[in-house]
PyMOL Python script that loads the backbone (N, CA, C, O; Angstrom):
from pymol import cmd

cmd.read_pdbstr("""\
ATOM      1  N   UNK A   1      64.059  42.605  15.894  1.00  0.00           N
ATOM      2  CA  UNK A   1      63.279  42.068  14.790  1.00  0.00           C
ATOM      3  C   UNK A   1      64.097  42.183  13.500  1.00  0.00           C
ATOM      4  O   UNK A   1      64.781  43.164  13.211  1.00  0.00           O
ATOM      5  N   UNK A   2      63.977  41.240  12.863  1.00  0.00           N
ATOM      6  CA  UNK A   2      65.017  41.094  11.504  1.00  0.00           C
ATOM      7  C   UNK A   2      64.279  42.203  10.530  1.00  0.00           C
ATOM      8  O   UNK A   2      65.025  42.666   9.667  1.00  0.00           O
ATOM      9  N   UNK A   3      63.263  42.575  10.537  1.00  0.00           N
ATOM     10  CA  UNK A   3      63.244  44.125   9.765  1.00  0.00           C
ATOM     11  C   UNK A   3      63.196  45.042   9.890  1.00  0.00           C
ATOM     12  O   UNK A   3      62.622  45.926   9.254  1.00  0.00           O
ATOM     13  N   UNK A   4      64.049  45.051  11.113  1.00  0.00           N
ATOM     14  CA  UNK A   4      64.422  46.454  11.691  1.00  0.00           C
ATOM     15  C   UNK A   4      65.792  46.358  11.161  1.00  0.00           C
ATOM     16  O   UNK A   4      66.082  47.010  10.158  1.00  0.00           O
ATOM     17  N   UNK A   5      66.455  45.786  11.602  1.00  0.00           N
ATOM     18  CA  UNK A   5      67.904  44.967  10.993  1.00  0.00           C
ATOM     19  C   UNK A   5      68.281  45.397   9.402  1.00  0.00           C
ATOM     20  O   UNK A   5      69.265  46.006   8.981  1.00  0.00           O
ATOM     21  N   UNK A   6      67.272  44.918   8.779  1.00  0.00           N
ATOM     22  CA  UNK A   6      67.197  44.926   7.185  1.00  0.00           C
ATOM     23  C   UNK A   6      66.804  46.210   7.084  1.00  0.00           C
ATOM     24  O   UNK A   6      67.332  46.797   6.139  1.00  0.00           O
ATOM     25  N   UNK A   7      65.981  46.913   7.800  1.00  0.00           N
ATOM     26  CA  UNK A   7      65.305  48.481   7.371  1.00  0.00           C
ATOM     27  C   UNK A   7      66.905  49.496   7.363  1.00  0.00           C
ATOM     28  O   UNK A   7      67.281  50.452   6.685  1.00  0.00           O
ATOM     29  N   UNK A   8      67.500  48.725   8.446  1.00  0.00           N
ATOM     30  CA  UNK A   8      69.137  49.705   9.236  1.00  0.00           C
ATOM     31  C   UNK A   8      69.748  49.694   8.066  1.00  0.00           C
ATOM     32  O   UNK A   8      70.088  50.766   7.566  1.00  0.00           O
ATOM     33  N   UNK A   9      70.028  48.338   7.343  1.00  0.00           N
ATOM     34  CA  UNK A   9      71.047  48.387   6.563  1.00  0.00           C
ATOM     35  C   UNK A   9      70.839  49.063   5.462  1.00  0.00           C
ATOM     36  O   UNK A   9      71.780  49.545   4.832  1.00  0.00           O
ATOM     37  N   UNK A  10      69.728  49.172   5.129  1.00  0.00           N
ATOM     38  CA  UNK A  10      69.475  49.517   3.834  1.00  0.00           C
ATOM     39  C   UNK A  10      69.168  51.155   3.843  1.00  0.00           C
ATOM     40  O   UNK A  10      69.131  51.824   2.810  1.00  0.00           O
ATOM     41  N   UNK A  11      68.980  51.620   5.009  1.00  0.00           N
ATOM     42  CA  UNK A  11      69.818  53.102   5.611  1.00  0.00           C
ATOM     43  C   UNK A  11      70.561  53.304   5.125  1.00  0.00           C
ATOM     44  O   UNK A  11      70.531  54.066   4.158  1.00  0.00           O
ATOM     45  N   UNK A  12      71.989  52.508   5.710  1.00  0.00           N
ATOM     46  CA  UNK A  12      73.153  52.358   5.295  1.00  0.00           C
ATOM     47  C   UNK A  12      73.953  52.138   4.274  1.00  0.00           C
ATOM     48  O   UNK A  12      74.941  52.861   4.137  1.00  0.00           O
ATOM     49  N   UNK A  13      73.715  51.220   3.467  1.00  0.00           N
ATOM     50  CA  UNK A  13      74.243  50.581   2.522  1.00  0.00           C
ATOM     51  C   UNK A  13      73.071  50.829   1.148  1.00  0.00           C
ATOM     52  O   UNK A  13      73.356  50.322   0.063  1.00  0.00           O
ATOM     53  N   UNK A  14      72.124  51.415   1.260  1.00  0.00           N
ATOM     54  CA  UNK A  14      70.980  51.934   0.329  1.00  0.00           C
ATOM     55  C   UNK A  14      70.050  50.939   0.194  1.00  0.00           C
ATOM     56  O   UNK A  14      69.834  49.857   0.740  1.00  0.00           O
ATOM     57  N   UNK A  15      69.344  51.873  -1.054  1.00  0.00           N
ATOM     58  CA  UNK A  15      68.093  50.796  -1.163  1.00  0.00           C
ATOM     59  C   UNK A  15      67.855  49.446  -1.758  1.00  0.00           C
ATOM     60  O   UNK A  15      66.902  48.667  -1.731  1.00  0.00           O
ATOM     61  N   UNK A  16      69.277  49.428  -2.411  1.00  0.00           N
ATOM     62  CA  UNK A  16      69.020  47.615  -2.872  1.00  0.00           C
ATOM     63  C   UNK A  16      69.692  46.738  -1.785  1.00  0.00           C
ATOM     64  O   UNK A  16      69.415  45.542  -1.690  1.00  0.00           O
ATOM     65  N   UNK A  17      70.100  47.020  -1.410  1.00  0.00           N
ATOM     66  CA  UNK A  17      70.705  46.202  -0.162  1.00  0.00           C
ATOM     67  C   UNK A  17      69.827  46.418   1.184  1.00  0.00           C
ATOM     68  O   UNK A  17      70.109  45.704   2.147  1.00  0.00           O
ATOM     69  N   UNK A  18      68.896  47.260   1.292  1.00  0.00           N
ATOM     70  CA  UNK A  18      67.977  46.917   2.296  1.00  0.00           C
ATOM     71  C   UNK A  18      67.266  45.845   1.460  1.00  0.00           C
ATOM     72  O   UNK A  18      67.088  44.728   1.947  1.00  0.00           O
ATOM     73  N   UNK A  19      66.684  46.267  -0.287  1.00  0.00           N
ATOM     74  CA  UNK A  19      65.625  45.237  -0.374  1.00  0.00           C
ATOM     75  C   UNK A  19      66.083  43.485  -0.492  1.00  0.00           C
ATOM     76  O   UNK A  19      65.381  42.532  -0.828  1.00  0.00           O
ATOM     77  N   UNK A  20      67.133  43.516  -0.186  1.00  0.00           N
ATOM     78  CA  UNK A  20      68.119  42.416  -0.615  1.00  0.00           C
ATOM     79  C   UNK A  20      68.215  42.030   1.032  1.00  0.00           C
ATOM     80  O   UNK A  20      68.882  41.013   1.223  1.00  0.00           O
ATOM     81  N   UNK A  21      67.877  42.419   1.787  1.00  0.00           N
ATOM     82  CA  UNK A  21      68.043  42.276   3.342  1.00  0.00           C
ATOM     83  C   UNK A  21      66.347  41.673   4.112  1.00  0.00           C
ATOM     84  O   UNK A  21      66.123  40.788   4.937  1.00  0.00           O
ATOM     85  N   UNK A  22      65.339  42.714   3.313  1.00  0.00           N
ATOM     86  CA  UNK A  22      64.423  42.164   3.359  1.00  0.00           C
ATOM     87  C   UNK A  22      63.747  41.147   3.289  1.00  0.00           C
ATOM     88  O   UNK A  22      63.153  40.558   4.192  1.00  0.00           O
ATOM     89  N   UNK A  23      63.875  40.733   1.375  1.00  0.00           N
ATOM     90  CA  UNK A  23      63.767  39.477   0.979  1.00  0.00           C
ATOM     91  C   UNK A  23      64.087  38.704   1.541  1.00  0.00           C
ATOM     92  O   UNK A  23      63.219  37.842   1.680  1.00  0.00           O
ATOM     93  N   UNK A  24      65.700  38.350   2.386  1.00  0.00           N
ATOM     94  CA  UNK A  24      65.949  37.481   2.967  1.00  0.00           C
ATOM     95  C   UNK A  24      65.187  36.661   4.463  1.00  0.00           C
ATOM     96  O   UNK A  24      65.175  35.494   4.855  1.00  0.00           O
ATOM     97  N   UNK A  25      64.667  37.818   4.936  1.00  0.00           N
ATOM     98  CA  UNK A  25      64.230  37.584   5.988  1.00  0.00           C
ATOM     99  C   UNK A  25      63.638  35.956   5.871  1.00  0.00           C
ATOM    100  O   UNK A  25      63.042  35.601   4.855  1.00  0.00           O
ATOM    101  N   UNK A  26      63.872  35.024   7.017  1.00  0.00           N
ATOM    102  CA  UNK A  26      63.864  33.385   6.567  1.00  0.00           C
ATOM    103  C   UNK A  26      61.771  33.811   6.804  1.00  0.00           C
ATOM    104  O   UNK A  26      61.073  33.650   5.802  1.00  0.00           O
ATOM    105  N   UNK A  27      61.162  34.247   7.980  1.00  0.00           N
ATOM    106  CA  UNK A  27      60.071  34.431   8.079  1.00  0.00           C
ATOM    107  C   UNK A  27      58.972  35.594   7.583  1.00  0.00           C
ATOM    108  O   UNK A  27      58.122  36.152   8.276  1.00  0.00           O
ATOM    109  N   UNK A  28      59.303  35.807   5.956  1.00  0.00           N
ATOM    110  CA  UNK A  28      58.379  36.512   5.383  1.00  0.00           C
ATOM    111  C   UNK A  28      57.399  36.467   4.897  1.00  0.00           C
ATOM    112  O   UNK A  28      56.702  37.450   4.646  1.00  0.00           O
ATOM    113  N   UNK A  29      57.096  35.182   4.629  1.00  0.00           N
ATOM    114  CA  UNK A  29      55.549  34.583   4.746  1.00  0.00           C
ATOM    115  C   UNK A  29      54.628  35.705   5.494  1.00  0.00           C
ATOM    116  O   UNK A  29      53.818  36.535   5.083  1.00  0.00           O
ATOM    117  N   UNK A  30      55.167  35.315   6.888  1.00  0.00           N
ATOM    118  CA  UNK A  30      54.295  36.171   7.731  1.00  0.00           C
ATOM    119  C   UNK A  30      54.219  37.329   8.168  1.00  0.00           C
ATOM    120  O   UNK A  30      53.433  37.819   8.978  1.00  0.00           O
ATOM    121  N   UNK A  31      55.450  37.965   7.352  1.00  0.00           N
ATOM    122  CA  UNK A  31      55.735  39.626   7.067  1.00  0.00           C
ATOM    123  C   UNK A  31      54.426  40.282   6.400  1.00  0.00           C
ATOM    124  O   UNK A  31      53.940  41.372   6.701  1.00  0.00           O
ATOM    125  N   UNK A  32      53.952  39.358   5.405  1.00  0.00           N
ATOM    126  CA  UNK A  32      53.267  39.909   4.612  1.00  0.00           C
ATOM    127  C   UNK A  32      51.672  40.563   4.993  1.00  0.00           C
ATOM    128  O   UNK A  32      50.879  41.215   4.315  1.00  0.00           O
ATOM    129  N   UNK A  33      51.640  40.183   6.045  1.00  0.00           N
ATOM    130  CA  UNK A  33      50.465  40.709   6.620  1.00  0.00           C
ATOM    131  C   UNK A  33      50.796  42.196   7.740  1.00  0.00           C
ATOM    132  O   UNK A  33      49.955  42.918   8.274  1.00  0.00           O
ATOM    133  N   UNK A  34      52.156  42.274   7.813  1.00  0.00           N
ATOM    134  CA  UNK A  34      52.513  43.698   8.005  1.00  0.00           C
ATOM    135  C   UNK A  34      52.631  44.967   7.694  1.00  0.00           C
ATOM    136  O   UNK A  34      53.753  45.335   7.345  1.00  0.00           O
ATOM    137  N   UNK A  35      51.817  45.707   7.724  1.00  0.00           N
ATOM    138  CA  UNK A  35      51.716  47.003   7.138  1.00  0.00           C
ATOM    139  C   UNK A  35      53.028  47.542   6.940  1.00  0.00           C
ATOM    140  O   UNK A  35      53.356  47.837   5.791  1.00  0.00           O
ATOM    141  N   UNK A  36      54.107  47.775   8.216  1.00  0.00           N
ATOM    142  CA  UNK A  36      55.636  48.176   8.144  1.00  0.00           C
ATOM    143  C   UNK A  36      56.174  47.212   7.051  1.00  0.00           C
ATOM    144  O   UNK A  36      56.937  47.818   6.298  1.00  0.00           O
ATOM    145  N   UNK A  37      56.043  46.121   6.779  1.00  0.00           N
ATOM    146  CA  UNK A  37      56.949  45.272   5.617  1.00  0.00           C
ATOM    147  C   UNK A  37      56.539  46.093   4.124  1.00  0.00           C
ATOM    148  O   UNK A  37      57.398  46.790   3.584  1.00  0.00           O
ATOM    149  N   UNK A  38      55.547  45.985   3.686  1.00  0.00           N
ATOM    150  CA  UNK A  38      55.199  46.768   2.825  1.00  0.00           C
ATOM    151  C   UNK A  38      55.895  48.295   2.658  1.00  0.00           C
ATOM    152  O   UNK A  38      56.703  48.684   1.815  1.00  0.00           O
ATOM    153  N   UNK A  39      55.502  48.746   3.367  1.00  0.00           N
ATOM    154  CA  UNK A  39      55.833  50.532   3.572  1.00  0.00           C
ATOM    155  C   UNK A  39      57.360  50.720   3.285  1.00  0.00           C
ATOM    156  O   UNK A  39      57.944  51.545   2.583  1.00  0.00           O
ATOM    157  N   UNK A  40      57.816  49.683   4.058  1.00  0.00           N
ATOM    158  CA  UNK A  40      59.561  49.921   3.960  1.00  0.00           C
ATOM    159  C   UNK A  40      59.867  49.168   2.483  1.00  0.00           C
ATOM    160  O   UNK A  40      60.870  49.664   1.969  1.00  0.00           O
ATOM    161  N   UNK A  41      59.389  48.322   1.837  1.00  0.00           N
ATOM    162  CA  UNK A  41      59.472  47.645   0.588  1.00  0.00           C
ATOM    163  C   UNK A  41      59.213  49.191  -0.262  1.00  0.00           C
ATOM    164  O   UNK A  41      60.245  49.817  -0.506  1.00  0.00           O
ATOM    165  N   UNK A  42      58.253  49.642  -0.589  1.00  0.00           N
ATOM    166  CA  UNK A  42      58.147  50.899  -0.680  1.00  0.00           C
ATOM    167  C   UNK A  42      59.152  52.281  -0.343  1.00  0.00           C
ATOM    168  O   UNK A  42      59.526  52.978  -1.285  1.00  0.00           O
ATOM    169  N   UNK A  43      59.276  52.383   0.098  1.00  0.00           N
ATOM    170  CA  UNK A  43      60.496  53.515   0.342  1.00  0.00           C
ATOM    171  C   UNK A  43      61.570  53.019  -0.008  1.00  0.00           C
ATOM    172  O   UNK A  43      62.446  53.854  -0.235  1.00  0.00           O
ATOM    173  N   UNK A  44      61.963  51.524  -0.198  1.00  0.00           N
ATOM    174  CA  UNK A  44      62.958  51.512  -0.792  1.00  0.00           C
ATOM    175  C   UNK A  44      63.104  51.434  -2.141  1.00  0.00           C
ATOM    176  O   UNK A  44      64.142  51.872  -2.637  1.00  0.00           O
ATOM    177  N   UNK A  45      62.100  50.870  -2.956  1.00  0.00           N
ATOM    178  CA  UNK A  45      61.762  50.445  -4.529  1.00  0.00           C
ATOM    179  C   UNK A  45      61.240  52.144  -4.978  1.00  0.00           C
ATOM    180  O   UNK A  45      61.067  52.394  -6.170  1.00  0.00           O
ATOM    181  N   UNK A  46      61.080  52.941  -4.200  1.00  0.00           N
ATOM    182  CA  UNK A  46      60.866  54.687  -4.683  1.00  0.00           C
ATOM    183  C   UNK A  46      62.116  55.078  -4.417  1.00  0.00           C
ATOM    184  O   UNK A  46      62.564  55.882  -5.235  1.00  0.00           O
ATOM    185  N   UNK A  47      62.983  54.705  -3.347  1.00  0.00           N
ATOM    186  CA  UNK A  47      64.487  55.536  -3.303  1.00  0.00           C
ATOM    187  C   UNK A  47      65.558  54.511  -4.791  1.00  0.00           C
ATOM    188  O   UNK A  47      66.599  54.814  -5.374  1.00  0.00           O
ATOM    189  N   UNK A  48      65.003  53.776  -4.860  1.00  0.00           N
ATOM    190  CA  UNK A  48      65.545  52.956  -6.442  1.00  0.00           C
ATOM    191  C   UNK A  48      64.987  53.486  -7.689  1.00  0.00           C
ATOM    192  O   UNK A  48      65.461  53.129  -8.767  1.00  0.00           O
ATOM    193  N   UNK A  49      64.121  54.222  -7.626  1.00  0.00           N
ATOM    194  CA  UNK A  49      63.325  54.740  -8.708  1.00  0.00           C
ATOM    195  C   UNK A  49      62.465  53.925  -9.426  1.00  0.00           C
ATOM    196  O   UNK A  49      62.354  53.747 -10.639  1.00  0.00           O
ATOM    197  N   UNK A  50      62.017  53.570  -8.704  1.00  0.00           N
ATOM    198  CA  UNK A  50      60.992  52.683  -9.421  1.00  0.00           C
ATOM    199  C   UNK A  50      59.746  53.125  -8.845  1.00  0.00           C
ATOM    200  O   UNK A  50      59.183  52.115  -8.423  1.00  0.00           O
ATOM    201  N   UNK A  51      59.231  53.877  -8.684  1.00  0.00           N
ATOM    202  CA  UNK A  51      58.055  54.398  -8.552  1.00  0.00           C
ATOM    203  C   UNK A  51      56.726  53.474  -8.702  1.00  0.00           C
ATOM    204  O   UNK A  51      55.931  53.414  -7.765  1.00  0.00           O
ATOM    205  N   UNK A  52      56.521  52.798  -9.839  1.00  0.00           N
ATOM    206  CA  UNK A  52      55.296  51.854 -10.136  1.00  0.00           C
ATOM    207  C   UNK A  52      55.241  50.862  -8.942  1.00  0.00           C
ATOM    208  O   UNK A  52      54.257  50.450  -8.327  1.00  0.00           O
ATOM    209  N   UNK A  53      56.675  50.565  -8.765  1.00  0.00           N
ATOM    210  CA  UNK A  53      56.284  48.803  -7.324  1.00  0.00           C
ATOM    211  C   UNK A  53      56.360  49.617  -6.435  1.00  0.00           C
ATOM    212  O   UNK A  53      55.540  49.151  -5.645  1.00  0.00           O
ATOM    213  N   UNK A  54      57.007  51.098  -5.669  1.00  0.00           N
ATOM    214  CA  UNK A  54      56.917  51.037  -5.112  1.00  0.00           C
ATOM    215  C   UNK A  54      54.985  51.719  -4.477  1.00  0.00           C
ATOM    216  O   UNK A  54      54.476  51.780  -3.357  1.00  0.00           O
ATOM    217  N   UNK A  55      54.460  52.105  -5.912  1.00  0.00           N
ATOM    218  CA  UNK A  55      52.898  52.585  -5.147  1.00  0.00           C
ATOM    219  C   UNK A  55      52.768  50.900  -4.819  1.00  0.00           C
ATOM    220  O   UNK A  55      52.892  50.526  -3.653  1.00  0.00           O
ATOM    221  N   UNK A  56      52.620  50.328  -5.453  1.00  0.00           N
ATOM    222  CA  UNK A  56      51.842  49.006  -4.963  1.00  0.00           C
ATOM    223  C   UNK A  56      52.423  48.751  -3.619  1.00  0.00           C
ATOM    224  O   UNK A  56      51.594  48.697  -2.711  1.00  0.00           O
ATOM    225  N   UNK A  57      53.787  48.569  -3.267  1.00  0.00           N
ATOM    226  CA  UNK A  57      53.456  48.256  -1.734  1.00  0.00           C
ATOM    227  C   UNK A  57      53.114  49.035  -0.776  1.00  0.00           C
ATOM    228  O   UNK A  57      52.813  48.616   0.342  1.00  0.00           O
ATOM    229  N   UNK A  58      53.123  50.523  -1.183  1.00  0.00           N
ATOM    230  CA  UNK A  58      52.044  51.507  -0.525  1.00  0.00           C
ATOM    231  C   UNK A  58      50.935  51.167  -0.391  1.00  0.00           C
ATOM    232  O   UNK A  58      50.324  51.627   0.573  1.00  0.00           O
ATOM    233  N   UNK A  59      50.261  50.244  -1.298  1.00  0.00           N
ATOM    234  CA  UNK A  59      48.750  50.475  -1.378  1.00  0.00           C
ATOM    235  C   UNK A  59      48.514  49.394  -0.724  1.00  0.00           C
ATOM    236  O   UNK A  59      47.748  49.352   0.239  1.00  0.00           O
ATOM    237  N   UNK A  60      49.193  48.347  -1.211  1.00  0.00           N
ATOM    238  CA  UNK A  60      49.411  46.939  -0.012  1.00  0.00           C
ATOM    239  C   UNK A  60      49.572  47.335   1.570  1.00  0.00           C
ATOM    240  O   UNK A  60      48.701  46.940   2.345  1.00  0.00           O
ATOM    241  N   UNK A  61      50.417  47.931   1.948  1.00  0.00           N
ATOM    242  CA  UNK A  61      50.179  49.002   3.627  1.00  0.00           C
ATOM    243  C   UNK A  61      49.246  49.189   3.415  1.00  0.00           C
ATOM    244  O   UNK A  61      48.624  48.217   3.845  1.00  0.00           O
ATOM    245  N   UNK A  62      48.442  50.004   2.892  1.00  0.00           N
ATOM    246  CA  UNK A  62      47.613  50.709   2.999  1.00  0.00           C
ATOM    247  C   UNK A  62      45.933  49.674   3.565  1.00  0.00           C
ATOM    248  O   UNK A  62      45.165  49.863   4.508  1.00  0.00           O
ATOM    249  N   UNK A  63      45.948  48.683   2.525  1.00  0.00           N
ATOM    250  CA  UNK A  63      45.110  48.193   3.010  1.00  0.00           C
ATOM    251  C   UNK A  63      45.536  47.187   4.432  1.00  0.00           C
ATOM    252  O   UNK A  63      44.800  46.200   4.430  1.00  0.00           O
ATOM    253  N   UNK A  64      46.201  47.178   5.247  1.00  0.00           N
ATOM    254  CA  UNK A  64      46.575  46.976   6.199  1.00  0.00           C
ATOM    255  C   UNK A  64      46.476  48.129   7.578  1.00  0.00           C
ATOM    256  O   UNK A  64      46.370  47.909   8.785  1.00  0.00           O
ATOM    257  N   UNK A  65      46.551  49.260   6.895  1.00  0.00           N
ATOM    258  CA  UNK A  65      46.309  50.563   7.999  1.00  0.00           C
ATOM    259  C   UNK A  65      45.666  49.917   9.212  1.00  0.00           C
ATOM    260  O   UNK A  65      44.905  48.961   9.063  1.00  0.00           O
ATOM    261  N   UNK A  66      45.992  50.480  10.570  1.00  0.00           N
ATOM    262  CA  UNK A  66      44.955  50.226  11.984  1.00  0.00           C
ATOM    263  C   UNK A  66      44.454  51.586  11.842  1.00  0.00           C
ATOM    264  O   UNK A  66      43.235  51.737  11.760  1.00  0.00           O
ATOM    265  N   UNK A  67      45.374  52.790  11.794  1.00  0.00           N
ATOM    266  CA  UNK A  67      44.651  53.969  12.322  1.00  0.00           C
ATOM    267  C   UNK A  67      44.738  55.072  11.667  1.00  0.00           C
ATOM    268  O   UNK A  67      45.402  55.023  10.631  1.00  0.00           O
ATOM    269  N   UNK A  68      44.171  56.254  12.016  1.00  0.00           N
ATOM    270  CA  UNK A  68      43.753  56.889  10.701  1.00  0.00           C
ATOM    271  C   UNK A  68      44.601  57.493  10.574  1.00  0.00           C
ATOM    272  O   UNK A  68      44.290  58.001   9.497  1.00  0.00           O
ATOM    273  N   UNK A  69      46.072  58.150  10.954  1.00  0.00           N
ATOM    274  CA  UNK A  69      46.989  58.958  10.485  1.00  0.00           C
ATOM    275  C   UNK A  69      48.184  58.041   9.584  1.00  0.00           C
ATOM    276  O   UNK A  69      49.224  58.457   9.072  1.00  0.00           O
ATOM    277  N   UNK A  70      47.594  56.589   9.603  1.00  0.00           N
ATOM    278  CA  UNK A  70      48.890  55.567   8.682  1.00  0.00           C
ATOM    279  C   UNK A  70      47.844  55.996   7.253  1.00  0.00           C
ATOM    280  O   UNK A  70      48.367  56.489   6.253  1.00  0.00           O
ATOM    281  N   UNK A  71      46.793  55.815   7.303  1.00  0.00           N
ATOM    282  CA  UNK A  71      46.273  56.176   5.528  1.00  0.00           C
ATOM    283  C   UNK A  71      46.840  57.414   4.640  1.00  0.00           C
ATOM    284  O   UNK A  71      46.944  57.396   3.414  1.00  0.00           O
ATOM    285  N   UNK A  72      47.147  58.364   5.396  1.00  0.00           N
ATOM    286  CA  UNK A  72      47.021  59.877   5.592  1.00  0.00           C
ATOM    287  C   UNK A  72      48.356  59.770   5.013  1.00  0.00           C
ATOM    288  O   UNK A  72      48.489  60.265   3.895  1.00  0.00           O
ATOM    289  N   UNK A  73      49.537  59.130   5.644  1.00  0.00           N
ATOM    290  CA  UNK A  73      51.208  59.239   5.300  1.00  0.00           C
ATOM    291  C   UNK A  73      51.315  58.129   4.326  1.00  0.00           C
ATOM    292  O   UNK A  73      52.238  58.200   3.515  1.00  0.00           O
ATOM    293  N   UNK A  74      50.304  56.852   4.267  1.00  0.00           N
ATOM    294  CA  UNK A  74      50.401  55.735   3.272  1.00  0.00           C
ATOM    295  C   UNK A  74      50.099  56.445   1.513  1.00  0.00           C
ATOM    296  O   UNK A  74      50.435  55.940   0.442  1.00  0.00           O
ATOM    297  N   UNK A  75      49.499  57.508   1.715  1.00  0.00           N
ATOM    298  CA  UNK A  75      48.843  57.953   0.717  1.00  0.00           C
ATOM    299  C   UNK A  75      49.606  59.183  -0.284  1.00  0.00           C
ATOM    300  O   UNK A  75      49.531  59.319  -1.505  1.00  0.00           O
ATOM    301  N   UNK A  76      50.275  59.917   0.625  1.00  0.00           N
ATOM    302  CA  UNK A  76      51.153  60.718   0.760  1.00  0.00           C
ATOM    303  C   UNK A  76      52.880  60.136   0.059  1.00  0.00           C
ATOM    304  O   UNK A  76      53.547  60.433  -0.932  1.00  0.00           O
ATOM    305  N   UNK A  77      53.012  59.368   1.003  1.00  0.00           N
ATOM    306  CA  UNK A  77      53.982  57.730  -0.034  1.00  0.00           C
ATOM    307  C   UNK A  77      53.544  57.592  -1.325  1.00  0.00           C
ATOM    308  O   UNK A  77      54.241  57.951  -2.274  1.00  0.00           O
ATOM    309  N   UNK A  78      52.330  57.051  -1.468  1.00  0.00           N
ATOM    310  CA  UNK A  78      51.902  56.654  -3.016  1.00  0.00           C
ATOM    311  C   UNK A  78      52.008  57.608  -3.855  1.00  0.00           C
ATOM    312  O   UNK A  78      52.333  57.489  -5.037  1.00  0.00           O
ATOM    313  N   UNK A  79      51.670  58.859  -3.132  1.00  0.00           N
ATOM    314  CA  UNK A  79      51.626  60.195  -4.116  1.00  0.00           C
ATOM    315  C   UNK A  79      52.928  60.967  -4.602  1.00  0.00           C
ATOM    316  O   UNK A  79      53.172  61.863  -5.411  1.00  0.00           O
ATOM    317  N   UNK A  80      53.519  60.315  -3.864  1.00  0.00           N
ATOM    318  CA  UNK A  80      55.425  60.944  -4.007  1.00  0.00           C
ATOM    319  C   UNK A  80      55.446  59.666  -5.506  1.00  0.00           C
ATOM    320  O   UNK A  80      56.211  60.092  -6.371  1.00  0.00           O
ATOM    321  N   UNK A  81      55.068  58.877  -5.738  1.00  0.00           N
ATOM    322  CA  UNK A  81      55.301  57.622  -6.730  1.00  0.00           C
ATOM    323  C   UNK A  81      54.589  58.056  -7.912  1.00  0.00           C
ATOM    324  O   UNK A  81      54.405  57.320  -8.882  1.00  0.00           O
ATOM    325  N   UNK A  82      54.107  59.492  -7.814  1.00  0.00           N
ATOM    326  CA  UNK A  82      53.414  59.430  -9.241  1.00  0.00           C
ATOM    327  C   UNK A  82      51.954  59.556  -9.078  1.00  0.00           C
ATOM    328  O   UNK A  82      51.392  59.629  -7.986  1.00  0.00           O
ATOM    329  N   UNK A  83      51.263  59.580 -10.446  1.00  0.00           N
ATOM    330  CA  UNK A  83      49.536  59.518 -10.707  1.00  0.00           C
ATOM    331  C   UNK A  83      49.153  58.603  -9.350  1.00  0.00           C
ATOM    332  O   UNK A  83      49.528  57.435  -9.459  1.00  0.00           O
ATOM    333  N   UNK A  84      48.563  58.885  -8.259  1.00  0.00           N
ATOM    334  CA  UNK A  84      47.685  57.735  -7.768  1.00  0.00           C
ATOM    335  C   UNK A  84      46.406  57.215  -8.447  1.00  0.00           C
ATOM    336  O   UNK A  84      45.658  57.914  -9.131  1.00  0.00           O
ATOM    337  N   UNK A  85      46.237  55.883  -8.174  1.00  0.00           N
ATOM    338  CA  UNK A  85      45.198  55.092  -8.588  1.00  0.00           C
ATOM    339  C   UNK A  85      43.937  55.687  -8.306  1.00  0.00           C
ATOM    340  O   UNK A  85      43.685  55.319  -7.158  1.00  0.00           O
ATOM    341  N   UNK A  86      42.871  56.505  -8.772  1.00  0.00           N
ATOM    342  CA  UNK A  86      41.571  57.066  -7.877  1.00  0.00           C
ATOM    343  C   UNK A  86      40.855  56.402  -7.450  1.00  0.00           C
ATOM    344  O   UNK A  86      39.922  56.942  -6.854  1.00  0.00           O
ATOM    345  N   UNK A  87      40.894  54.535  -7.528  1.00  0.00           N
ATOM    346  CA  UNK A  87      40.057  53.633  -6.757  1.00  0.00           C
ATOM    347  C   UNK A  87      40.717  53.290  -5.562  1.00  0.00           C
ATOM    348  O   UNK A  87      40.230  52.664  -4.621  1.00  0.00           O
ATOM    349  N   UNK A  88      41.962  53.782  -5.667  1.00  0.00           N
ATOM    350  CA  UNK A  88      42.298  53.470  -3.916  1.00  0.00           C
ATOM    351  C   UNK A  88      41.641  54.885  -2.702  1.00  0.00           C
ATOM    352  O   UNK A  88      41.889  56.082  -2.848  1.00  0.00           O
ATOM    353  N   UNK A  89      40.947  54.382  -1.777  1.00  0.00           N
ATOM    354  CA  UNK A  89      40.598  55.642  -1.037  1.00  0.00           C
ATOM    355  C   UNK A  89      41.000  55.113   0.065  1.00  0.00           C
ATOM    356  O   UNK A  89      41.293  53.925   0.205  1.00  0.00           O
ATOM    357  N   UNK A  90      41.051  56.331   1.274  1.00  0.00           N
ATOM    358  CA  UNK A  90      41.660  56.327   2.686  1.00  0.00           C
ATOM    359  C   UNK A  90      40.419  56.048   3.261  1.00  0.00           C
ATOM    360  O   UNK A  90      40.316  55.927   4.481  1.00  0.00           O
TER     361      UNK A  90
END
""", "prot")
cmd.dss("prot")
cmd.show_as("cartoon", "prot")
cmd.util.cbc("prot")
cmd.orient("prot")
C-alpha cells in the first residue's frame, strides 16, 4: 500500500518527506476516510513541530476510530500536541 511506502520513508528521510510522500499518494481522495492516513499525517506534522495541524489530524482519526483502544492512543496523540480541545470526547 502506497502509505505504508510513504509512512517508511518518512521514517527514514523524516517528517517532511514522509508528508511530501503522503500528499503524493495519486489515490488520496479516498485516504481520507482512513483513520491510519490521518494519524500518520499527525505524527508527522508533531515530529515537525507543529503541534496545532497535527491535533487536528488526530481528531480527524479520531472521529474515524472502529475500536475502543484507537480513541484511547488517538487521544493520547492529541495530548502530546498541547491543550486538548474539551469538546472532543472518546
Amino acid at each position: 500500500m502506497a502509505l505504508n511506502r510513504a509512512i517508511a520513508i518518512g521514517q527514514r528521510d523524516g517528517p517532511r518527506r514522509g508528508l511530501e510522500e503522503i500528499r503524493a499518494i495519486a489515490d488520496s481522495g479516498r485516504l481520507t476516510k482512513y483513520r491510519f492516513y490521518h494519524a500518520s499525517l499527525g505524527e508527522f506534522e508533531l515530529r515537525r513541530g507543529r503541534p496545532k495541524i497535527a491535533r487536528e489530524h488526530f481528531y480527524a482519526a479520531l472521529d474515524l476510530a472502529r475500536n475502543p483502544m484507537e480513541p484511547r492512543f488517538l487521544h493520547q496523540r492529541a495530548s502530546a500536541c498541547g491543550a486538548v480541545d474539551p469538546s472532543q470526547s472518546c
